[in-house]
C-alpha positions as a Markdown table, in Angstrom:
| # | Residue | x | y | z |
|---|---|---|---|---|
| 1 | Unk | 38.7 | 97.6 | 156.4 |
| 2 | Unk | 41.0 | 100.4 | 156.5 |
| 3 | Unk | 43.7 | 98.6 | 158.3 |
| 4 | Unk | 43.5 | 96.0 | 155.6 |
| 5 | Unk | 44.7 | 98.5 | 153.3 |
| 6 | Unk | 47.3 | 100.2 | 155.4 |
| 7 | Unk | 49.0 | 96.6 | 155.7 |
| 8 | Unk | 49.0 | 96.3 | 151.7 |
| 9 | Unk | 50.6 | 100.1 | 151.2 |
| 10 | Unk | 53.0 | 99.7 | 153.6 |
| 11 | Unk | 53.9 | 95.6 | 151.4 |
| 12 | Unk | 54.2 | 97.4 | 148.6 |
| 13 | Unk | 55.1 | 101.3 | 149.4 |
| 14 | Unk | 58.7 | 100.4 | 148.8 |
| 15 | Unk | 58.1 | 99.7 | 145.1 |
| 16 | Unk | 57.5 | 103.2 | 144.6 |
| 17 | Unk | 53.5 | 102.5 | 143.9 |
| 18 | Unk | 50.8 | 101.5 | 145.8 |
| 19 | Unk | 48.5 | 98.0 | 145.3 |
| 20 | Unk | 46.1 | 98.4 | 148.4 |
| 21 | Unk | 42.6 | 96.7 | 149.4 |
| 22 | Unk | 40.1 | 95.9 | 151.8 |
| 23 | Unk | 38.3 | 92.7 | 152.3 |
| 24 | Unk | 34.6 | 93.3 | 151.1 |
| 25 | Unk | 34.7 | 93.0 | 146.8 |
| 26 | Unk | 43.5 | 103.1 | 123.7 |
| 27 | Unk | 42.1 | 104.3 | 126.7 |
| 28 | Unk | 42.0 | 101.6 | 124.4 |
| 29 | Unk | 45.1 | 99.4 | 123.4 |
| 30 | Unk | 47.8 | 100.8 | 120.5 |
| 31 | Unk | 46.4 | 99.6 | 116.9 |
| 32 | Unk | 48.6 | 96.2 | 117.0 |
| 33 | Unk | 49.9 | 94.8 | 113.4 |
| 34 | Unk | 51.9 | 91.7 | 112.6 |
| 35 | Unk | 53.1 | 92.8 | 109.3 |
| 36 | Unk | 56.7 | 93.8 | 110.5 |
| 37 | Unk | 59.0 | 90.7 | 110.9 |
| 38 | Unk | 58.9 | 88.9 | 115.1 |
| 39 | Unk | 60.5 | 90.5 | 117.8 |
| 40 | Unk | 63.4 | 89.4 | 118.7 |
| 41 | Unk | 65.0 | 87.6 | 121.8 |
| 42 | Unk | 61.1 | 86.7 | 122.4 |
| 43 | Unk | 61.1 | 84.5 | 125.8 |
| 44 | Unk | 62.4 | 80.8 | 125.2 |
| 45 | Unk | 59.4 | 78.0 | 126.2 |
| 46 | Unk | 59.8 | 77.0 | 129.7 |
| 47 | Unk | 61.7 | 80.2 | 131.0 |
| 48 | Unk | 60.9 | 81.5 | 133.9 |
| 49 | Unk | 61.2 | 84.8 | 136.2 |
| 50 | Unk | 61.7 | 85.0 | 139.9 |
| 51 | Unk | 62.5 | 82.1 | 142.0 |
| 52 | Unk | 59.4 | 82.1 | 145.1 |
| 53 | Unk | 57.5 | 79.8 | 145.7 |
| 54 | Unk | 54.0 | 80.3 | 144.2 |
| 55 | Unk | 53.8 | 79.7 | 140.6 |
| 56 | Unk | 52.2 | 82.4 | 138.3 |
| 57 | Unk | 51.5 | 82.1 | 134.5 |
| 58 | Unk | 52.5 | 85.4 | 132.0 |
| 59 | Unk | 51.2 | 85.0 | 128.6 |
| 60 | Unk | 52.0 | 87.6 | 126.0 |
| 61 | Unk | 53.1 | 88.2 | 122.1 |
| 62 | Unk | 56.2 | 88.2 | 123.0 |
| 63 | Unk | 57.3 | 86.9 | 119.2 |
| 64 | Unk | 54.6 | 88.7 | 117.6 |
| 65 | Unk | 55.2 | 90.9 | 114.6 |
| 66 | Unk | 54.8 | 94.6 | 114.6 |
| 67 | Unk | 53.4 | 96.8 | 117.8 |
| 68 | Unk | 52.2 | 93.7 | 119.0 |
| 69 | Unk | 56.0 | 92.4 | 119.8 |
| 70 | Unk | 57.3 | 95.2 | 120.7 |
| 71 | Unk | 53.8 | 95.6 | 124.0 |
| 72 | Unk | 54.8 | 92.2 | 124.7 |
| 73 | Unk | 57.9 | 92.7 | 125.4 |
| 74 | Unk | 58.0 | 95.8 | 127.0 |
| 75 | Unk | 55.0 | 93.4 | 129.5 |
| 76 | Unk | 57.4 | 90.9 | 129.8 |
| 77 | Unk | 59.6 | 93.4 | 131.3 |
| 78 | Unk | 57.2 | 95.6 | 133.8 |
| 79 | Unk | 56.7 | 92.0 | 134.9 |
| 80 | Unk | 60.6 | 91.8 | 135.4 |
| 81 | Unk | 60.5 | 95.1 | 136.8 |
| 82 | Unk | 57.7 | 94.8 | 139.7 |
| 83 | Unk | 59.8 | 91.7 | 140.8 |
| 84 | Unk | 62.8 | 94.0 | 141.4 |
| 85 | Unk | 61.0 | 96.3 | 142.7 |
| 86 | Unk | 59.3 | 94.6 | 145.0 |
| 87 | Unk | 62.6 | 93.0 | 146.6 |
| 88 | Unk | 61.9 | 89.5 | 145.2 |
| 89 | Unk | 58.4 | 88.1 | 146.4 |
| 90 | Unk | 57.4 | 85.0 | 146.6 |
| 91 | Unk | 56.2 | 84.1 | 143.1 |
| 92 | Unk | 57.5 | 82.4 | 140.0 |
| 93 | Unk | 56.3 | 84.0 | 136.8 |
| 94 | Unk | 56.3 | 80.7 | 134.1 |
| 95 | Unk | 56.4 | 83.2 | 130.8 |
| 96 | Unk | 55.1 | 81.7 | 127.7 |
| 97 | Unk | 55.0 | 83.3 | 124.4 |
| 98 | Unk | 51.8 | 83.2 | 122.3 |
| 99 | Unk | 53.2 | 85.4 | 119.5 |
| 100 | Unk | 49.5 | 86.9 | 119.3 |
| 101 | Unk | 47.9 | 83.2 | 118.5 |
| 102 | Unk | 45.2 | 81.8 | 120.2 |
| 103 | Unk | 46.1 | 78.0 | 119.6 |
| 104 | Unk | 50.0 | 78.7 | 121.1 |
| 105 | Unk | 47.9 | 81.3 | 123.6 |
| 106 | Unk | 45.8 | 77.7 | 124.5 |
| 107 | Unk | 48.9 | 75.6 | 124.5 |
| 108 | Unk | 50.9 | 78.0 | 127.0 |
| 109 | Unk | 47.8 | 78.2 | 129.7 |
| 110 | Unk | 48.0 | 74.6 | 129.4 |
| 111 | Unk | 51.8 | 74.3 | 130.2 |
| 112 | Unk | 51.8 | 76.6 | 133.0 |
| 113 | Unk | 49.1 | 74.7 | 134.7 |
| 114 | Unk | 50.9 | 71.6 | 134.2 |
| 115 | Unk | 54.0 | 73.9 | 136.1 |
| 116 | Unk | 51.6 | 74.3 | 138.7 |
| 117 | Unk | 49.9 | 77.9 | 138.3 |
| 118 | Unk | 47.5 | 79.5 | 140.2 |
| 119 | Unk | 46.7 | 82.0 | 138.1 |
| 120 | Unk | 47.6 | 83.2 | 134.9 |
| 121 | Unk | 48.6 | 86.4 | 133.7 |
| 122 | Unk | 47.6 | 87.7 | 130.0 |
| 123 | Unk | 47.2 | 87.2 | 127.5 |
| 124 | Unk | 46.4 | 90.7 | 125.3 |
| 125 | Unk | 44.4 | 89.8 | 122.4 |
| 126 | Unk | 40.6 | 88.9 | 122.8 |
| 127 | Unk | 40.6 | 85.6 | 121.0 |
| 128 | Unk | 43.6 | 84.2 | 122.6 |
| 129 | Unk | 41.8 | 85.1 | 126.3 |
| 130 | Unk | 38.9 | 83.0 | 125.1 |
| 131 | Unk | 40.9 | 80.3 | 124.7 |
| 132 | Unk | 43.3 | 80.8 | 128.2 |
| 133 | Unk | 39.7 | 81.0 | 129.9 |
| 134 | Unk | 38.3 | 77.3 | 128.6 |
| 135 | Unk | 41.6 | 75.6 | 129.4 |
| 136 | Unk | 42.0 | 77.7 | 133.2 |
| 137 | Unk | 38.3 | 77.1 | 134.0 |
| 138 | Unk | 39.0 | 73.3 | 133.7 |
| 139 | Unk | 41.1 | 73.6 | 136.0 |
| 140 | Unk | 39.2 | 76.1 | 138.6 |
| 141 | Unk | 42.4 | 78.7 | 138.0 |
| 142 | Unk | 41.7 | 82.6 | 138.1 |
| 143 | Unk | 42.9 | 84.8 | 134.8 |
| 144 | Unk | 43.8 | 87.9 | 134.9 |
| 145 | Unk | 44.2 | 89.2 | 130.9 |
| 146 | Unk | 45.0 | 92.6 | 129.4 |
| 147 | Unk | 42.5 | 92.5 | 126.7 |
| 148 | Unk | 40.0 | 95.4 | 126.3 |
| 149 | Unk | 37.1 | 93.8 | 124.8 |
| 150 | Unk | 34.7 | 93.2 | 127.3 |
| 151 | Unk | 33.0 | 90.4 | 125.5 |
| 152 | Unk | 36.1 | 88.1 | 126.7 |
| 153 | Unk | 35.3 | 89.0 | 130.5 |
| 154 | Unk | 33.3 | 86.4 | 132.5 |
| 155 | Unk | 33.5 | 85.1 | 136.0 |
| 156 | Unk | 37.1 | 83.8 | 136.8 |
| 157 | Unk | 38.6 | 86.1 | 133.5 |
| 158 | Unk | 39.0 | 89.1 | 134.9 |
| 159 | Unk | 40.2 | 92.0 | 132.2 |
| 160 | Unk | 43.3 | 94.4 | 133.8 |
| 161 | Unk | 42.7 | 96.5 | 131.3 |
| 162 | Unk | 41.3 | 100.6 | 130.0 |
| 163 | Unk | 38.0 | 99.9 | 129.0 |
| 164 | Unk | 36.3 | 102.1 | 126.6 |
| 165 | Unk | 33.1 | 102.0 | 129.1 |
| 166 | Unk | 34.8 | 103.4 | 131.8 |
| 167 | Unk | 36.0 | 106.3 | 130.2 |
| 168 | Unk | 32.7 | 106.9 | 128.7 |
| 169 | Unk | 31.1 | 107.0 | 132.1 |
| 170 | Unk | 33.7 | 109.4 | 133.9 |
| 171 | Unk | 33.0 | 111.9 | 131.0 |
| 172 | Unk | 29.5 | 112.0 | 130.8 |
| 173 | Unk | 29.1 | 111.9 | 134.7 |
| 174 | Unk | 31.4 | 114.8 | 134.8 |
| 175 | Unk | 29.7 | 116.7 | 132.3 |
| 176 | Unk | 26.9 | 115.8 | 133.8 |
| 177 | Unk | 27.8 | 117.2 | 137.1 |
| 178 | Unk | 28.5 | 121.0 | 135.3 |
| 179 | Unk | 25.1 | 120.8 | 133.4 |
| 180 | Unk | 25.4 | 119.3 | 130.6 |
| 181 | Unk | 22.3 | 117.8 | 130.2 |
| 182 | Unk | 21.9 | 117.4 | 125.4 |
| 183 | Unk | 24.6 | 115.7 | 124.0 |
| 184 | Unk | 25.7 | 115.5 | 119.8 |
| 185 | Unk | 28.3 | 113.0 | 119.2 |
| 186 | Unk | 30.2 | 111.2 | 115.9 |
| 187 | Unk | 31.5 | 108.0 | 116.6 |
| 188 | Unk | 34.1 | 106.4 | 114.7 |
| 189 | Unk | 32.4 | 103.5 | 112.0 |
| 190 | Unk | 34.9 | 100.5 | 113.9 |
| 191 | Unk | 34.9 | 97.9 | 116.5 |
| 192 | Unk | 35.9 | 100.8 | 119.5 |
| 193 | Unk | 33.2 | 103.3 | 117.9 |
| 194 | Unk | 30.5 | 100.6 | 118.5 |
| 195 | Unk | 31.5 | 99.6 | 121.9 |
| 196 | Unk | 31.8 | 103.8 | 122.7 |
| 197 | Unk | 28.5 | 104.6 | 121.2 |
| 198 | Unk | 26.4 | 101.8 | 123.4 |
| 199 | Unk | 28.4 | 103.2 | 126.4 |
| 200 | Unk | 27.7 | 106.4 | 125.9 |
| 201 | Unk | 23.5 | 105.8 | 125.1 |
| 202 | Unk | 23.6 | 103.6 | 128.5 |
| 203 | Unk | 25.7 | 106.5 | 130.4 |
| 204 | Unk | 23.3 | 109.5 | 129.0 |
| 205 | Unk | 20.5 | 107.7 | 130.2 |
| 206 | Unk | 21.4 | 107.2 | 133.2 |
| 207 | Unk | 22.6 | 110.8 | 133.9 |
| 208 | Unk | 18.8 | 111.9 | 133.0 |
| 209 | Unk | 20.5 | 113.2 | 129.8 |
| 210 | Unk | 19.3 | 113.1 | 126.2 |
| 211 | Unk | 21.4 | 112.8 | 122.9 |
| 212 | Unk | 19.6 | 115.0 | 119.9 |
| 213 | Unk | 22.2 | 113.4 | 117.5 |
| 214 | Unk | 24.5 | 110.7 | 117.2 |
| 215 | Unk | 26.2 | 109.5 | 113.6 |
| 216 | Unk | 29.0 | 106.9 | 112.5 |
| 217 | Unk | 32.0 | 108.3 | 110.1 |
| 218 | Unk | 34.3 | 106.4 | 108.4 |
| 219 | Unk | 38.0 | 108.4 | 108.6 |
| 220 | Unk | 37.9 | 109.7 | 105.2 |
| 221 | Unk | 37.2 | 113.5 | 104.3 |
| 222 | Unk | 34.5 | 112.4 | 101.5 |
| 223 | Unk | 33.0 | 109.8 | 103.9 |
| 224 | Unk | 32.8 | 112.7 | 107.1 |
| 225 | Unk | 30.8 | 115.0 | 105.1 |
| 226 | Unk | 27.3 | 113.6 | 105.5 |
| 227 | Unk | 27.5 | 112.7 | 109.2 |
| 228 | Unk | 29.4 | 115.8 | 110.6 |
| 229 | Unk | 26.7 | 118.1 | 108.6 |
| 230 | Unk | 24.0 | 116.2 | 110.2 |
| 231 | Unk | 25.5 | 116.6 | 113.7 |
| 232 | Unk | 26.5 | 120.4 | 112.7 |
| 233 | Unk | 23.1 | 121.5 | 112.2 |
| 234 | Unk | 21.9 | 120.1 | 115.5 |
| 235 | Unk | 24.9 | 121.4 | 117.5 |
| 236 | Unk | 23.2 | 123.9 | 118.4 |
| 237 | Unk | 20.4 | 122.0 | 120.4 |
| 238 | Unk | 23.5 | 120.2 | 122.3 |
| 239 | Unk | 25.3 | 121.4 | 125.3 |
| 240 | Unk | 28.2 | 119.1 | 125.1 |
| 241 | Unk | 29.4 | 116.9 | 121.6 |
| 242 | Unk | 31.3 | 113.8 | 122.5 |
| 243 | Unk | 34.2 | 112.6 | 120.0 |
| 244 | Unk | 35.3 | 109.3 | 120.9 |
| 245 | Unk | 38.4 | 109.2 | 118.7 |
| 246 | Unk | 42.4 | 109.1 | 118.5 |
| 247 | Unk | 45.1 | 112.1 | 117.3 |
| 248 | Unk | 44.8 | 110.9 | 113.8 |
| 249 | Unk | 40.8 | 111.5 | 113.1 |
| 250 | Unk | 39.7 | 114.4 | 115.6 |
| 251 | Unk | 41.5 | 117.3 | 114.3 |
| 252 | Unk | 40.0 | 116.7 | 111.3 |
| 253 | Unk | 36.4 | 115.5 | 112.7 |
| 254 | Unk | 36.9 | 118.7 | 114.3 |
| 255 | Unk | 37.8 | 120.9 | 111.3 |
| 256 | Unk | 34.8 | 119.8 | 109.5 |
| 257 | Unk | 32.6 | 120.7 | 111.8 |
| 258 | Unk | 33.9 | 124.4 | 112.3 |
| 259 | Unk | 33.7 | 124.4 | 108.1 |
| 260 | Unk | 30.1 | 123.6 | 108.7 |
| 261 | Unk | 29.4 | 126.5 | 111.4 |
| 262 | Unk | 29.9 | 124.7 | 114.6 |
| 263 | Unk | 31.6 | 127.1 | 117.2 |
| 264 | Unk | 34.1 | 124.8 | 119.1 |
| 265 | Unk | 34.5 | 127.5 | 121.9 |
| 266 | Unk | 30.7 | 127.5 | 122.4 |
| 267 | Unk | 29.5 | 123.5 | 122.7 |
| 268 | Unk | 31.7 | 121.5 | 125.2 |
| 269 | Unk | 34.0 | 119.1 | 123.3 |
| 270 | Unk | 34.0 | 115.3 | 125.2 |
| 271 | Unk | 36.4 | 112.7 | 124.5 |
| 272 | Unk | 37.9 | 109.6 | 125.7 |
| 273 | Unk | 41.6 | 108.3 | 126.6 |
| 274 | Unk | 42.2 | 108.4 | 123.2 |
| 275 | Unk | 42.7 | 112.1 | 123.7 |
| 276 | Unk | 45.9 | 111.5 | 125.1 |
| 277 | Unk | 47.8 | 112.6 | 121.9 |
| 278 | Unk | 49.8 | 115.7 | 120.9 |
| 279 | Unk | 47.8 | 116.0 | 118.4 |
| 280 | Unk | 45.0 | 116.7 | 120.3 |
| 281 | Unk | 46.4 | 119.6 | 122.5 |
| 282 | Unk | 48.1 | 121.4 | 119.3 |
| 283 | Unk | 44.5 | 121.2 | 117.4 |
| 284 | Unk | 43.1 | 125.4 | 118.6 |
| 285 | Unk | 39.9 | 124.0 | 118.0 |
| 286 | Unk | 40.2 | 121.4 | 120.7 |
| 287 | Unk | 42.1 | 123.7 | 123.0 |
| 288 | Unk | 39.3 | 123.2 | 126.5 |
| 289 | Unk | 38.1 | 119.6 | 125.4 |
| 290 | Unk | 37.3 | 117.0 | 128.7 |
| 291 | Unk | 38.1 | 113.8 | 128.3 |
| 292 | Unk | 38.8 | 110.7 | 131.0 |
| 293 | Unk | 42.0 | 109.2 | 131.2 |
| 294 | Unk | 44.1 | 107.4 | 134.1 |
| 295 | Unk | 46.3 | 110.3 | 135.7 |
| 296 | Unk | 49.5 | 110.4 | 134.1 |
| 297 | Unk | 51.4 | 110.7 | 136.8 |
| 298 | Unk | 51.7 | 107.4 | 137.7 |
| 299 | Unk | 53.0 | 106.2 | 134.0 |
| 300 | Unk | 55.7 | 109.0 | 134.2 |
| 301 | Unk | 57.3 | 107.8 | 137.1 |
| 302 | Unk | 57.3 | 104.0 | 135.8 |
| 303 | Unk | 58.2 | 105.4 | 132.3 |
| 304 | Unk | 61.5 | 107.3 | 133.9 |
| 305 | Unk | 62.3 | 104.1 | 135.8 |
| 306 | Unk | 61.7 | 101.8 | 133.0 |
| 307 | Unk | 64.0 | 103.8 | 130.9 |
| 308 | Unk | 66.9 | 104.3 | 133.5 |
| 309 | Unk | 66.7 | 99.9 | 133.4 |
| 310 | Unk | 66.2 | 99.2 | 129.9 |
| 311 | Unk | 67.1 | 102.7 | 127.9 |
| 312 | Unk | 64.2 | 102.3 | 125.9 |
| 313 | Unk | 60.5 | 103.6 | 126.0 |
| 314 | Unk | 57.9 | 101.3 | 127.4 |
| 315 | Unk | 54.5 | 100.5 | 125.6 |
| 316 | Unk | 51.6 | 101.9 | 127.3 |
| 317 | Unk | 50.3 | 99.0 | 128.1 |
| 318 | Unk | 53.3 | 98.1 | 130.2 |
| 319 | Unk | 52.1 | 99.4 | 133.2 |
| 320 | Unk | 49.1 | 96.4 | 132.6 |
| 321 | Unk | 51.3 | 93.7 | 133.6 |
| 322 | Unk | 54.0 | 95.3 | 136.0 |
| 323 | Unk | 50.0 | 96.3 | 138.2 |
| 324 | Unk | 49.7 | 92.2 | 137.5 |
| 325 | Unk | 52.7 | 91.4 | 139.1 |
| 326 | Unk | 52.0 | 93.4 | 142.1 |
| 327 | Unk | 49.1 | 92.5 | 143.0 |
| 328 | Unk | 50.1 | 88.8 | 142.8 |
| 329 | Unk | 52.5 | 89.8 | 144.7 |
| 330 | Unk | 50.5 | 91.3 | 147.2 |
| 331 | Unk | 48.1 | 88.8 | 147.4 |
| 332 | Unk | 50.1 | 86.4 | 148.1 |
| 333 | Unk | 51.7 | 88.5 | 150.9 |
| 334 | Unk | 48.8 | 89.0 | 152.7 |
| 335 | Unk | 45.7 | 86.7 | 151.8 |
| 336 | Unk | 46.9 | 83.4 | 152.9 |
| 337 | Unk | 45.1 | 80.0 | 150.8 |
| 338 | Unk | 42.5 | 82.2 | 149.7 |
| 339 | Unk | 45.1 | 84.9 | 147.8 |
| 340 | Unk | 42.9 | 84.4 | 144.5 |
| 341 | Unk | 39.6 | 83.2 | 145.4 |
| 342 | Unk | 36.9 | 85.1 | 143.4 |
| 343 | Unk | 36.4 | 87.0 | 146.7 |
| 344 | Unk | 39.8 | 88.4 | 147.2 |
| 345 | Unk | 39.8 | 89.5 | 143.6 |
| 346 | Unk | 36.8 | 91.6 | 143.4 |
| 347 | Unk | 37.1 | 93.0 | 146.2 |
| 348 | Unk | 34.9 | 96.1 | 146.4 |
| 349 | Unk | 37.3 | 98.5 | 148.0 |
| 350 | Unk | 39.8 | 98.0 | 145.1 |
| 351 | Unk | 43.5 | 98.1 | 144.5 |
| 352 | Unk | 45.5 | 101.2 | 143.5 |
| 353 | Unk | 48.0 | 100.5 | 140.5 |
| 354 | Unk | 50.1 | 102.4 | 139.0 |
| 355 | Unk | 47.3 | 103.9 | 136.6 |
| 356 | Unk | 45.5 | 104.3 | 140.4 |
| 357 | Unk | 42.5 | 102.8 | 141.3 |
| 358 | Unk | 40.9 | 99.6 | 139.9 |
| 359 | Unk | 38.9 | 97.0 | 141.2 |
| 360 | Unk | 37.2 | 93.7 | 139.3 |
| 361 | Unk | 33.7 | 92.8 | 139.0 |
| 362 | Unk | 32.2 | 89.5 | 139.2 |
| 363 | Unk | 31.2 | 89.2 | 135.7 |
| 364 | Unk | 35.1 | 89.7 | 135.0 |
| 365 | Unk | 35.0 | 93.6 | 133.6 |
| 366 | Unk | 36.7 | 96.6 | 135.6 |
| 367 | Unk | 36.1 | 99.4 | 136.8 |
| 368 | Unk | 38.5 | 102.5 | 137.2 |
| 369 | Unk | 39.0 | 105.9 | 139.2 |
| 370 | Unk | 40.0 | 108.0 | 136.5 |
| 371 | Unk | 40.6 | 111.3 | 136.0 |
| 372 | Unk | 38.6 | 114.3 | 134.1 |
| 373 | Unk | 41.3 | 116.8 | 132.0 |
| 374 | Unk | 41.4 | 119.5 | 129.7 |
| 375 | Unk | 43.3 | 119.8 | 126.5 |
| 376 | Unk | 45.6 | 122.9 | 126.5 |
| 377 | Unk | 48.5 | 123.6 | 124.1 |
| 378 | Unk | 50.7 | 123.0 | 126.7 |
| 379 | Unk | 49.4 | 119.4 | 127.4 |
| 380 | Unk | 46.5 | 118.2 | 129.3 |
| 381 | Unk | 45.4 | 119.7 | 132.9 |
| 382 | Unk | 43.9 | 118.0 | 135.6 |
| 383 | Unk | 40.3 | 119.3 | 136.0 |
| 384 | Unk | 38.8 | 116.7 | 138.3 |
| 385 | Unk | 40.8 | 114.1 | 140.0 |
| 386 | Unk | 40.2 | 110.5 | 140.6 |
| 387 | Unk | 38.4 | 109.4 | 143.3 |
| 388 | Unk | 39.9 | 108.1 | 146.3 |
| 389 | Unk | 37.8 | 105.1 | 146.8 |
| 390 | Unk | 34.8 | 103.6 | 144.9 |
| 391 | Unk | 31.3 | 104.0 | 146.5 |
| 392 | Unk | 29.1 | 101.2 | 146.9 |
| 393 | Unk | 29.6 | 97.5 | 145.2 |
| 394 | Unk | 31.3 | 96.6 | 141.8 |
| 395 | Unk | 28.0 | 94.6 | 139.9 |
């Protein structure tokens, strides 16, 4: 096994990154809108990147309106990008714009079959993966989509994506691991919030943890008062109190729980990727939060390239699809007829992206090596790296 993965790091070691396996098996996306007018110079029907051999579908909102347009075409071009960088392997990306629609998602699936894919690539949003999966399952062709709602994921739609679960589990295994045993948490009152909050009951549990209060909140000041009281008054009775929320709501989650009494320096603050926000680290009541989050390393360097090629900055999500591309890539490099058989893709050693390592399951869902940080003023701080390789089967 470990000379199957020093053959795919030395493939791909020229790219700058590293896509490696053995044989064996905002975090969550940006807020997307389409109230802004399309992108433009959205990818014409029928273009195409790369000129190898093996045919790829990419489907994304390229022509969507809003954030939305602009993630899709910042995919469209870390997908341009890996095949630079990886000296022109032998794949053919058929691109196809869905312009965030399910129908036009369902109708581009079907064309790049038609063009001969043998997997597909994308799409983002969770309605337009259901409908890529019915139309590449007819056909007995592997998806990989960027979509982080798990409920999309099955066997054969695999999600390339930051899942809310697996941040939830790095944090509360970490804290775990320093003694955190009672938990408190407020959960935002939205789709994330209750994916996070069944995460985090599942992940407490199986830590041998128990949670003395949990309550939903609504981002308003009026609507926080009730729930952060109630967790307030039982902070005490907590070691650690989990806030699973972005830069716009925490600071002032936070501040109205220090108006009610709660000593941030004395209960361990927990949070997700969602930490990752300036906001966050110039909030003094946050300052030695944890949270899970890929390292950041990784996006820096792809960030400073992307910029040198396109003088622009890329969407987060970028780094989704250029991972895509390599691992096609690599795949196809290495594995011979069998490049995307479910058994190539979840592979239980993994890959290593650049957001590090990754691997599928079979039910379609992911799971991560991330990284435990702190929030400084400064910016966030390493506390506990990611893992080096995953430990026993992905389920």
């Amino acid at each position: 096994m470990p000379t199957r993965r020093r053959s795919l790091a030395g493939l791909l070691a020229t790219a700058g990154t590293l896509l490696a396996g053995c044989s064996g098996s905002l975090s969550s996306l940006p807020s997307f809108s389409s109230s802004t007018p399309p992108a433009q110079n959205a990818e014409a029907p029928g273009a195409t990147l790369g000129t190898g051999q093996v045919s790829v579908g990419l489907i994304l909102p390229l022509s969507a309106g809003g954030n939305a347009g602009i993630a899709g075409q910042a995919m469209r071009n870390a997908a341009e990008m890996a095949l630079a960088e990886f000296n022109s392997p032998n794949i053919q990306l058929l691109v196809k714009d869905d312009a965030g629609n399910p129908d036009a998602a369902r109708a581009g699936a079907q064309q790049a079959l038609d063009g001969g894919a043998e997997i597909i690539l994308g799409p983002l949003f969770a309605q337009s993966v259901s409908a890529v999966g019915q139309v590449a399952r007819s056909r007995n062709v592997p998806v990989i989509a960027f979509s982080t709602d798990a409920n999309v994921a099955s066997s054969g739609v695999y999600l390339l994506s930051f899942l809310p679960e697996s941040d939830v589990a790095r944090i509360v295994q970490y804290a775990a691991s320093a003694g955190k045993r009672s938990y408190a948490a407020l959960v935002p009152d939205n789709p994330y919030g209750t994916v996070v909050e069944a995460a985090f009951k599942q992940s407490v549990a199986r830590r041998g943890g128990q949670i003395v209060a949990l309550e939903r909140y609504a981002h308003d000041k009026a609507a926080m008062a009730g729930p952060t009281k109630t967790v307030a008054q039982a902070a005490g009775r907590a070691d650690a109190l989990f806030i699973p929320d972005g830069g716009d709501a925490v600071p002032d989650v936070v501040q109205a729980l220090v108006a009610n009494g709660v000593n941030t320096k004395k209960i361990q603050l927990l949070g997700t990727g969602l930490w990752d926000d300036q906001r966050i680290y110039s909030t003094p009541a946050l300052d030695g939060g944890w949270y899970a989050a890929p390292d950041a390393a990784g996006f820096r360097n792809f960030a400073a390239r992307y910029r040198t090629r396109y003088s622009q900055e890329p969407a987060r999500t970028a780094t989704l699809a250029y991972d895509a591309v390599a691992l096609v890539a690599a795949l196809v490099k290495t594995q011979g007829p069998q490049r995307f058989s479910a058994q190539v893709l979840t592979n239980p050693s993994g890959f290593t992206g650049l957001d590090g390592l990754f691997r599928f399951r079979s039910d379609g869902t992911n799971e991560r090596g991330l990284a435990v940080l702190r929030v400084t003023p400064s910016g966030a701080q390493v506390i506990s790296p990611p893992p080096h390789g995953f430990g026993g089967s992905a389920t």
